[in-house]
C-alpha positions as CSV (number, residue, x, y, z in Angstrom):
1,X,8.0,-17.3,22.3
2,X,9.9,-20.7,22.6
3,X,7.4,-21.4,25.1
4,X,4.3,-21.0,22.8
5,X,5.5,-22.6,19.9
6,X,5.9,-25.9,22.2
7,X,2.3,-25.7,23.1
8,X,0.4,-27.4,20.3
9,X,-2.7,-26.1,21.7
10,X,-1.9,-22.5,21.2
11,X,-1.2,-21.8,18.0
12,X,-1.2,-25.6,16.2
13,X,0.6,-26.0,12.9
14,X,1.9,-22.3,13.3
15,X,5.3,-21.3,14.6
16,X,6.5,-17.8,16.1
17,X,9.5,-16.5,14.8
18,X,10.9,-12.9,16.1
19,X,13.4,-9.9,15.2
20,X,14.9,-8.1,18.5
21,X,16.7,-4.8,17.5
22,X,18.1,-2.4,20.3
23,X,17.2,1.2,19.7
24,X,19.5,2.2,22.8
25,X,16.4,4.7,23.6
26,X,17.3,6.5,20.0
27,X,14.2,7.8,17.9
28,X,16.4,7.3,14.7
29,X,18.0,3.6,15.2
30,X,14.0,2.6,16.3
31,X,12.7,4.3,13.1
32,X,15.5,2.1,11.0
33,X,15.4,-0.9,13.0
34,X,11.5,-0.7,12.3
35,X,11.9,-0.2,8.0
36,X,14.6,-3.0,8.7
37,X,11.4,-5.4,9.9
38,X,9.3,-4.2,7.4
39,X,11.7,-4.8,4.1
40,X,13.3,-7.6,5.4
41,X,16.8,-6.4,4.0
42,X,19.7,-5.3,6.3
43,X,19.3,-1.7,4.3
44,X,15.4,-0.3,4.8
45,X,13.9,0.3,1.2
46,X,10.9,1.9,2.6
47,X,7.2,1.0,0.8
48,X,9.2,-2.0,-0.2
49,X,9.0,-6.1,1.4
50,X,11.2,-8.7,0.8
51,X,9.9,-11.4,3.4
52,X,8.6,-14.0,1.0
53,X,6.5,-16.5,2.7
54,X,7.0,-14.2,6.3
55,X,4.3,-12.6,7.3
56,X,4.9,-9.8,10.3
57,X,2.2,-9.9,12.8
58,X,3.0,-6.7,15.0
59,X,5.7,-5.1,16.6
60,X,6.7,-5.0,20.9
61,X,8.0,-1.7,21.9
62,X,9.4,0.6,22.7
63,X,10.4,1.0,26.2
64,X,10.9,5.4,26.0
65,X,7.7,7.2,24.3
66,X,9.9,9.1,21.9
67,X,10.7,6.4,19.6
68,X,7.3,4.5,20.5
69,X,5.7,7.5,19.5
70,X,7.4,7.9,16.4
71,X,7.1,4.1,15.3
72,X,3.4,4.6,15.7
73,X,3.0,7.1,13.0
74,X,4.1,4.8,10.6
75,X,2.9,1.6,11.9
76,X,-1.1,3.4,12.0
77,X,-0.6,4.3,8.3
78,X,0.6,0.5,7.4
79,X,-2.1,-1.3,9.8
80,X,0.6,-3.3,11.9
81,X,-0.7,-3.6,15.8
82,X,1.9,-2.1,18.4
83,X,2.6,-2.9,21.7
84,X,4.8,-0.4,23.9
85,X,5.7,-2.4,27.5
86,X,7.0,1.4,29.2
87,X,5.8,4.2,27.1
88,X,3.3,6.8,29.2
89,X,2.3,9.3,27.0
90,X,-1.2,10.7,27.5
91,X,-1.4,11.3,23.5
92,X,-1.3,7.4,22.2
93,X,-4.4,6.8,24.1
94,X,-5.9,8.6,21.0
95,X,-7.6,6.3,19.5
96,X,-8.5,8.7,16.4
97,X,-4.5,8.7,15.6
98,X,-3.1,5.9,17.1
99,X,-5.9,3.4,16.4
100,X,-3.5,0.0,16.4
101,X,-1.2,0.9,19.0
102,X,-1.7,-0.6,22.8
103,X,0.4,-0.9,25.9
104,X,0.4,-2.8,29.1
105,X,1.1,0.6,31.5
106,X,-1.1,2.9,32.3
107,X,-0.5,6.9,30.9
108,X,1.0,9.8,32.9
109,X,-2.4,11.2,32.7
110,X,-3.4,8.8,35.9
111,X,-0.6,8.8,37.9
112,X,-0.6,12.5,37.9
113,X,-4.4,12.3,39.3
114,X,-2.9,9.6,42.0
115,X,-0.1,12.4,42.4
116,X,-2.5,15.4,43.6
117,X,-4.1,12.8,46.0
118,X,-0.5,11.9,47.6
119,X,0.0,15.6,48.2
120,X,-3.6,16.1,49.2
121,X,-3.1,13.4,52.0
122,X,-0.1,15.0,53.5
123,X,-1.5,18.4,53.3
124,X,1.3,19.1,51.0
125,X,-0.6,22.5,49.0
126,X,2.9,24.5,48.3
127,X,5.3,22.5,46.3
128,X,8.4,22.9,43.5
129,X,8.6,21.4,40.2
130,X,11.6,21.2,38.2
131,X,11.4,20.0,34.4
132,X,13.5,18.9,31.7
133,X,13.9,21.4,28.5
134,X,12.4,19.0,25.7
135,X,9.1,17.8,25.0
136,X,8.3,15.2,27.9
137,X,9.5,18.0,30.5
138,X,7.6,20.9,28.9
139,X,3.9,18.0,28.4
140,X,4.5,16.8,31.7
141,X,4.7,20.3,33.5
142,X,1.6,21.5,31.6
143,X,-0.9,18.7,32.7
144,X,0.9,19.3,36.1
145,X,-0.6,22.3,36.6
146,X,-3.8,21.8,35.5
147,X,-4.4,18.5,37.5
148,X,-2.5,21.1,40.5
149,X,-4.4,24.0,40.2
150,X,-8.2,21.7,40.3
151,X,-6.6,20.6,43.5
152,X,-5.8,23.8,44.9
153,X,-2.3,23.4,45.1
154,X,-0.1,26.0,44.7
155,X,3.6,26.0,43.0
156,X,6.5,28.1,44.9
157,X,8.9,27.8,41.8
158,X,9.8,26.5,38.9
159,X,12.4,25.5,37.1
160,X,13.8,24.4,33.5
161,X,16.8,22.4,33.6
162,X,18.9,23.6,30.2
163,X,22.5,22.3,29.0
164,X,23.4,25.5,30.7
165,X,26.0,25.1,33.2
166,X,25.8,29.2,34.0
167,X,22.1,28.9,34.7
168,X,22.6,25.7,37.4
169,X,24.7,28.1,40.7
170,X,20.6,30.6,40.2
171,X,18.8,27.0,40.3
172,X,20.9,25.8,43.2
173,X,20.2,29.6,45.2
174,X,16.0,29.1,44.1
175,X,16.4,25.7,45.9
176,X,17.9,26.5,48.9
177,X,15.8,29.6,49.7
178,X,12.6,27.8,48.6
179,X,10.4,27.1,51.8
180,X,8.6,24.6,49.9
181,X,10.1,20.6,51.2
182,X,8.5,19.0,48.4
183,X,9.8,19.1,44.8
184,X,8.1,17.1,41.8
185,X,10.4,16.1,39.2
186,X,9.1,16.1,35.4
187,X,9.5,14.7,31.9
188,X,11.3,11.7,31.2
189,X,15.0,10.8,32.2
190,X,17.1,10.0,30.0
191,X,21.0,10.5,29.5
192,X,21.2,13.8,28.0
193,X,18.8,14.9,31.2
194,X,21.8,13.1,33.4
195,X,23.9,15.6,33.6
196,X,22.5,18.8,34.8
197,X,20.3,16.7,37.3
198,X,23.6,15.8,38.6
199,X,24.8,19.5,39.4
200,X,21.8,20.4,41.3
201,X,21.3,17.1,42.7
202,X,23.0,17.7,46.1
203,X,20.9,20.6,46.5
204,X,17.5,19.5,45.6
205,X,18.5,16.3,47.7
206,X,17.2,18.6,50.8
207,X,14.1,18.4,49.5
208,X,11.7,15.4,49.7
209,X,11.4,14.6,45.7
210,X,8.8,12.9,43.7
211,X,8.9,10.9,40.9
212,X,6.7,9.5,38.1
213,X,6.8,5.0,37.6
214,X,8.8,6.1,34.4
215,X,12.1,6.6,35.8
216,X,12.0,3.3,37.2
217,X,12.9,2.5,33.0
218,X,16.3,4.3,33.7
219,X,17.1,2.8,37.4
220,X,21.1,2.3,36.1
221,X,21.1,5.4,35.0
222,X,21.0,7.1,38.6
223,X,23.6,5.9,40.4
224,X,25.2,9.6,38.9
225,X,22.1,11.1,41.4
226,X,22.1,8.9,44.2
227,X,21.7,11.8,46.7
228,X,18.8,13.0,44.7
229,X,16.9,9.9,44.5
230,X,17.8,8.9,48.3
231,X,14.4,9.6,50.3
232,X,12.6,10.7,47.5
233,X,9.0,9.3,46.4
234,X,8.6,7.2,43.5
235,X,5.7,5.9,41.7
236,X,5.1,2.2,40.6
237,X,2.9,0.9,38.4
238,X,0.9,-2.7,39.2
239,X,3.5,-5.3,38.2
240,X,2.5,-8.9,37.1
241,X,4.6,-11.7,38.2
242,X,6.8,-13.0,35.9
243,X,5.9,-17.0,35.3
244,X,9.3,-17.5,33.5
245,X,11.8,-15.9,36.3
246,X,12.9,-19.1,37.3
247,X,13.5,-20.1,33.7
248,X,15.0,-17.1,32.7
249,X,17.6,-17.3,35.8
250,X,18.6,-20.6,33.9
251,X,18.7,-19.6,30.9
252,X,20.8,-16.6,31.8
253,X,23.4,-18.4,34.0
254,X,24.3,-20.6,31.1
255,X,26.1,-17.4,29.5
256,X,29.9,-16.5,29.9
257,X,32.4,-15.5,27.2
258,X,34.2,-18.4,28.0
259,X,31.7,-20.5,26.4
260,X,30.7,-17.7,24.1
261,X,34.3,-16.4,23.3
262,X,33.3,-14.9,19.7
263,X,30.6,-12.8,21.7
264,X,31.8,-9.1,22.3
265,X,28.8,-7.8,24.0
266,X,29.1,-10.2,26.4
267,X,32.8,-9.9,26.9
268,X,32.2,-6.2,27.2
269,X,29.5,-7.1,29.6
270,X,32.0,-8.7,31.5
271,X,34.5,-5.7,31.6
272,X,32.1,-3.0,32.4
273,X,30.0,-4.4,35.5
274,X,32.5,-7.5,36.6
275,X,35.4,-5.0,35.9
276,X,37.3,-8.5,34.1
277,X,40.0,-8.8,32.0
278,X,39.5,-9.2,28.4
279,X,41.6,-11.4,25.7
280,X,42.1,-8.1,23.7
281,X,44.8,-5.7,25.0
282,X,43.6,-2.8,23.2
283,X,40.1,-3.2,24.7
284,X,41.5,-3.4,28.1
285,X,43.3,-0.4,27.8
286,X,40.4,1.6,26.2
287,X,37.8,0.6,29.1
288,X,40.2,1.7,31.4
289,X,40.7,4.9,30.4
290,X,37.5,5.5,29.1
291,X,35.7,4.6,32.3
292,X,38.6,4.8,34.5
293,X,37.7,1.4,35.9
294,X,40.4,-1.0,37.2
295,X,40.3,-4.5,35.3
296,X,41.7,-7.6,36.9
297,X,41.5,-11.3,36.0
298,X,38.4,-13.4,36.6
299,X,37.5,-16.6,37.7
300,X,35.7,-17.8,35.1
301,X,32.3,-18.3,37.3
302,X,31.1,-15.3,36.9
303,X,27.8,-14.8,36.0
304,X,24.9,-12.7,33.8
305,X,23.0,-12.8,37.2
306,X,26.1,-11.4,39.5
307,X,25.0,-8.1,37.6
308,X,22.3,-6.0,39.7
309,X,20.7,-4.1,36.8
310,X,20.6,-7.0,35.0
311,X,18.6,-8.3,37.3
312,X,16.3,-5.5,37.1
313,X,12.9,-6.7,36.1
314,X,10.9,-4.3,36.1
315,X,9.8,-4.7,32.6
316,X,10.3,-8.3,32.2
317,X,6.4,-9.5,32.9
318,X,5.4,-6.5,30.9
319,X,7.3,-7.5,27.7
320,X,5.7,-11.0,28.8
321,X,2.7,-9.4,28.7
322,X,2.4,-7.7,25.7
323,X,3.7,-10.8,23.3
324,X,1.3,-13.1,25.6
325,X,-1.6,-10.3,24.1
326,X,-0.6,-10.4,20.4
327,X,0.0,-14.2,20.6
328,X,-4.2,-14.1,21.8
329,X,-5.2,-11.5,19.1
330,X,-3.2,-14.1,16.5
331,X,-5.1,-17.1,17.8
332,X,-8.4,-15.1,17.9
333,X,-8.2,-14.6,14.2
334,X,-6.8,-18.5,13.4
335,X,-10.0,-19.3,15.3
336,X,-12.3,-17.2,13.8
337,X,-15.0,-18.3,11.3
338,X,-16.9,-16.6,8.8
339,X,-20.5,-16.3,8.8
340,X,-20.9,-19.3,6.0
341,X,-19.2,-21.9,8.1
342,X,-21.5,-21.3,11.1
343,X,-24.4,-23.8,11.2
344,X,-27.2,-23.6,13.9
345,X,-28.2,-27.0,14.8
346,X,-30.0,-28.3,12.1
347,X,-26.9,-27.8,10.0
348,X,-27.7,-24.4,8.3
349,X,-26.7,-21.2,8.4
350,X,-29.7,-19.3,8.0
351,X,-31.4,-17.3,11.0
352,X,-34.1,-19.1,12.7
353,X,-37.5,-18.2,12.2
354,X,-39.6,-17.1,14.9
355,X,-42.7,-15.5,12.8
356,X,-46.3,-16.1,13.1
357,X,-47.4,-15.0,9.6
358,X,-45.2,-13.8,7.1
359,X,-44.2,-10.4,6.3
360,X,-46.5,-8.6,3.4
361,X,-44.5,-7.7,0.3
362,X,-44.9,-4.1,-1.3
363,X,-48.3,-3.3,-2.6
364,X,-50.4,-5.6,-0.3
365,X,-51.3,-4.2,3.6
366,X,-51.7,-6.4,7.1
367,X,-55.2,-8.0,8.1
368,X,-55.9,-9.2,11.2
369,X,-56.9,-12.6,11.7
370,X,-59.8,-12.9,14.0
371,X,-59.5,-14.4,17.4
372,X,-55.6,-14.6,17.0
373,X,-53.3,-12.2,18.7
374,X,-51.5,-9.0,16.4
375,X,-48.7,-10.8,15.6
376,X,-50.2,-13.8,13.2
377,X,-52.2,-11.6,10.1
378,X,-53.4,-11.8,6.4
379,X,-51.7,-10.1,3.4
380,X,-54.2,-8.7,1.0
381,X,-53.6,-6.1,-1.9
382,X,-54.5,-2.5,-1.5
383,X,-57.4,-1.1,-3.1
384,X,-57.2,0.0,-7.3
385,X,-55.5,3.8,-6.3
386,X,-53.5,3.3,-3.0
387,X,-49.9,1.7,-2.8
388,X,-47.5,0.6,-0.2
389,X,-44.2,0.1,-0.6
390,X,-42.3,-1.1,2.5
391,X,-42.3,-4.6,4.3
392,X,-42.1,-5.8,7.5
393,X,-44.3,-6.0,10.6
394,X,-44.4,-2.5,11.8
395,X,-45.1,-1.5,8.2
396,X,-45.0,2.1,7.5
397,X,-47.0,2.8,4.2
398,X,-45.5,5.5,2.2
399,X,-48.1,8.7,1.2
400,X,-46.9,10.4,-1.9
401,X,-48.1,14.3,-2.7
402,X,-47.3,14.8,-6.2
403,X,-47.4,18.3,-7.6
404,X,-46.7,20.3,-10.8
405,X,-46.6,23.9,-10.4
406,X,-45.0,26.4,-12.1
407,X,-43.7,28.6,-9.7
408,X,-43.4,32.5,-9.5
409,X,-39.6,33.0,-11.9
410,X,-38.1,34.6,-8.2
411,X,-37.5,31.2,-6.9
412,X,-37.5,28.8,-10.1
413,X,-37.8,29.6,-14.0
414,X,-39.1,25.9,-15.0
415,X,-41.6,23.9,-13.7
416,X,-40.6,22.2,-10.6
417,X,-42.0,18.8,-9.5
418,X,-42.0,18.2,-5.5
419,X,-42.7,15.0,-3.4
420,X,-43.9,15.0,-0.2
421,X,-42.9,11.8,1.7
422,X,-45.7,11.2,4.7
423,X,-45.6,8.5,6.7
424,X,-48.9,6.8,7.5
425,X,-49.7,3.2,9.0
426,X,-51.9,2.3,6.5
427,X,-52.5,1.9,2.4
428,X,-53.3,5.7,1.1
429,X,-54.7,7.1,-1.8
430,X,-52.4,9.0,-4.6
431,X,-53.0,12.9,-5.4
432,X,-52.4,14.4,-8.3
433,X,-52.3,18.1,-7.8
434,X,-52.1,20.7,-10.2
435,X,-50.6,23.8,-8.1
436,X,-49.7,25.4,-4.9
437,X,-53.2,27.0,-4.2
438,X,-54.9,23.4,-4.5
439,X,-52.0,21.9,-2.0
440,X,-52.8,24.2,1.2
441,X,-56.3,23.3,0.7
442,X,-55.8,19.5,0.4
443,X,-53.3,20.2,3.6
């Protein structure tokens, strides 16, 4: 964003200003982070905005579908444009329900269609699948099988992975007796799915596993099942390169609580992945307990770059991505005129003309002239008793039966009046007619 507002050609006399709120993958902190946006006041007052002068032009986000999902609801009912940068689910491509929401990956829907060619090339046609118990796990196993079944592959098992640490010893036994050497994991990781992936992980780590691109989001979060994900499969989605790495290597090395000292996400930062010493005692002695790490002192050189999944870009030219898109959809409407400040070139804004002979106005008919093509004609009134009413070249004239007839009291008690509409290509005469009898005879 820093970048565009120093480019006066982008965006000239306009200047990008942003909110970053972490939802920590949470459905409810996204939902109040987002009313947060919206009302401009550190408590949401939903329906309310107290921006003044600030105008919100969209929203980034979010990584997981869950929350993106749910911010989408409300975004489509206020009209605010939405980017997600990592959410796959094959629902927001609705564009009946989610008309202002976008994103710069593609849906599971596809890369379970690149899935059943991966087995299909291997000759892989008897397979496992093991889901999570929530809604990803249960949407994701569904389209499986369908995409599956038109494939002609067959599943050998199944199973749902529950809280239930009495359930996991009857997966572990499926597993092992399971002739099947290929096992597709579904739904999307997360950290309440961490744990019973980590009982069963040693066993299904036999198997060769696959993966969809979205674990890749969660990368940290494996080390827990590192035998698991050690010679399994894994999808990636088409990354862009990232113009700003370089820049953003800079930028990143120039952190370190000893510059920042008030900063206690990066001192924690520093404790959790650099295992360093802290200038609060209590902290020190909570980390190490908590996460039964063992702090020591640091050198002070230590850098935001010295951690691995910090370096984890993944994302990074997909979040580039996505502002680079709204920045374009801003400038498109700075840069759009309206149809009275377009001028064609003699400096007004009316249509050219590109007629040889007017067109004739109700009541009068076309005449050719002679020895000139169809297109140039003569407009001349209808005779006393006929009538058109359109205009236009391809004139249709309008033929109007008018009829008063008292019909039989089964269908109508009154007398009804009808109008035939016919259309003809030329002026026609108007017909008075007193009754049904005298209609089929004049038809």
């Amino acid at each position: 964003i820093k970048e565009i507002n120093k480019n006066p050609i982008r965006l000239p006399n306009v200047t990008l200003g942003y909110h970053i709120y972490d939802s920590c993958g949470s459905t409810q902190r996204a939902l109040i982070s987002l009313l947060k946006i919206l009302s401009g006041t550190s408590d949401p007052v939903p329906n309310y905005s107290c921006l003044g002068m600030r105008k919100v032009i969209g929203f980034i986000g979010d990584l997981d579908t869950e929350p993106t999902v749910s911010m989408a609801y409300i975004l489509n009912v206020l009209g605010y444009s939405q980017i997600s940068y990592g959410a796959t689910d094959p629902s927001l491509s609705d564009r009946a329900t989610f008309p202002y929401f976008f994103r710069t990956v593609q849906s599971d829907e596809e890369e379970f269609i690149a899935l059943c060619k991966l087995l299909n090339y291997f000759g892989w046609t008897w397979v496992g699948i093991i889901y999570f118990d929530d809604y990803s796990g249960y949407r994701d196993h569904q389209m499986l099988l369908k995409y599956l079944s038109s494939e002609g592959i067959c599943v050998e098992f199944t199973i749902k992975l529950k809280q239930n640490i009495q359930e996991y010893e009857i997966h572990k036994e499926t597993i092992k007796t399971a002739s099947s050497g290929v096992v597709i994991i579904c739904g999307d990781f997360n950290y309440a799915s961490e744990s019973p992936l980590y009982y069963i992980s040693a066993t299904v780590s036999k198997k060769t596993c696959i993966f969809l691109s979205k674990w890749l989001n969660h990368v940290d979060g494996l080390e827990s099942t590192a035998a698991l994900v050690s010679g399994s499969l894994s999808f990636m989605q088409n990354r862009l390169n990232n113009p700003l790495d370089a820049k953003f290597r800079g930028f990143s090395d120039s952190f370190n609580p000893s510059i920042f000292p008030h900063d206690k996400l990066l001192a924690k930062l520093w404790m959790y992945f650099l295992y360093c010493l802290s200038k609060d005692e209590k902290t020190n002695i909570y980390f190490m307990w908590d996460f039964n790490i063992y702090l020591h002192n640091c050198s002070g050189k230590e850098k935001l770059t010295d951690i691995s999944e910090y370096l984890n870009s993944y994302h990074s030219a997909n979040v580039i991505q996505a502002v680079d898109i709204m920045v374009m959809a801003l400038e498109d409407m700075h840069n759009s005129q309206t149809s009275e400040k377009k001028t064609w070139m003699d400096n007004h804004n009316q249509i050219p003309r590109a007629q040889c002979s007017d067109n004739c106005f109700p009541g009068y008919r076309k005449v050719p002239k002679p020895g000139a093509q169809s297109c140039c004609y003569d407009c001349i009134p209808c005779p006393e008793g006929e009538i058109s009413n359109t205009t236009g070249i391809n004139i249709l004239l309008m033929h109007f039966v008018i009829i008063n007839a008292a019909i039989d009291n089964t269908y109508c008690t009154h007398t009804c009046t009808y109008c035939l509409i016919l259309l003809t290509s030329k002026c026609h005469k108007v017909h008075m007619l007193n009754n049904i009898e005298e209609l089929k005879l004049q038809t």
